[in-house]
Each structure stands twice: as C-alpha cells, then as structure tokens.
C-alpha positions in Angstrom: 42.2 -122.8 83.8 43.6 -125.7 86.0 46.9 -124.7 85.1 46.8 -120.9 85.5 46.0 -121.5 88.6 48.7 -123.6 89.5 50.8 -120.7 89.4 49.5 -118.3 91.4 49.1 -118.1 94.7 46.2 -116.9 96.9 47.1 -113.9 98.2 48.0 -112.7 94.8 44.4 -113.5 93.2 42.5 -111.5 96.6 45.0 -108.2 95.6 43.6 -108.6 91.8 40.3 -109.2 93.3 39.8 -106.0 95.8 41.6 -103.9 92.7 38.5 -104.6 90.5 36.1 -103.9 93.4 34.9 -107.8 93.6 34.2 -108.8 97.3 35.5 -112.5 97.3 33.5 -113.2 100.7 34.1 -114.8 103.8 36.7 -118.2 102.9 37.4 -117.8 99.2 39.6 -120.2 97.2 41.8 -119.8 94.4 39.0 -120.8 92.0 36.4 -119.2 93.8 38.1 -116.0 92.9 39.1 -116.6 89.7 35.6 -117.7 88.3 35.1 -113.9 89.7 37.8 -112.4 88.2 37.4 -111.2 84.2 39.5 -113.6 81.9 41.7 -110.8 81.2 42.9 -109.5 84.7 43.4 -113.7 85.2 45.7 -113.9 82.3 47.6 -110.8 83.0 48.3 -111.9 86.6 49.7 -115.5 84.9 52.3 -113.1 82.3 53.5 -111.6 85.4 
C-alpha cells in the first residue's frame, strides 16, 4: 500500500473520497483516506 501511495498526491485521494460520499474529516492524510477508500477505487486511481 506504501507504494500506491507514493504516487498519488492528496488532493487527488480527497476528490475520490467526496465521489464515494466518505467524509475524510477535519486534517486527513494520504493514508487516512485511503484506509477509507474501497481497495478498488485505490487501485483504479494508481492505473490512472
């Protein structure tokens, strides 16, 4: 997961995040809002 994350960038994750209706809170990180994030919308963001 390290590594997918690598490559994206914050603003990026947040878009994905408000898409699928998850409220990432008040100072979210890049993991914080990938352990939120479904395991498919995080590896479809990485193919893009």
């Amino acid at each position: 997961m390290r590594e997918l994350l690598q490559n994206l960038d914050l603003k990026t994750l947040k878009e994905a995040a408000k898409a699928q209706g998850i409220k990432p809170g008040r100072c979210p990180t890049k993991v914080s809002i990938a352990r939120m994030l479904p395991d498919d919308a995080l590896r479809a963001l990485v193919k893009k």
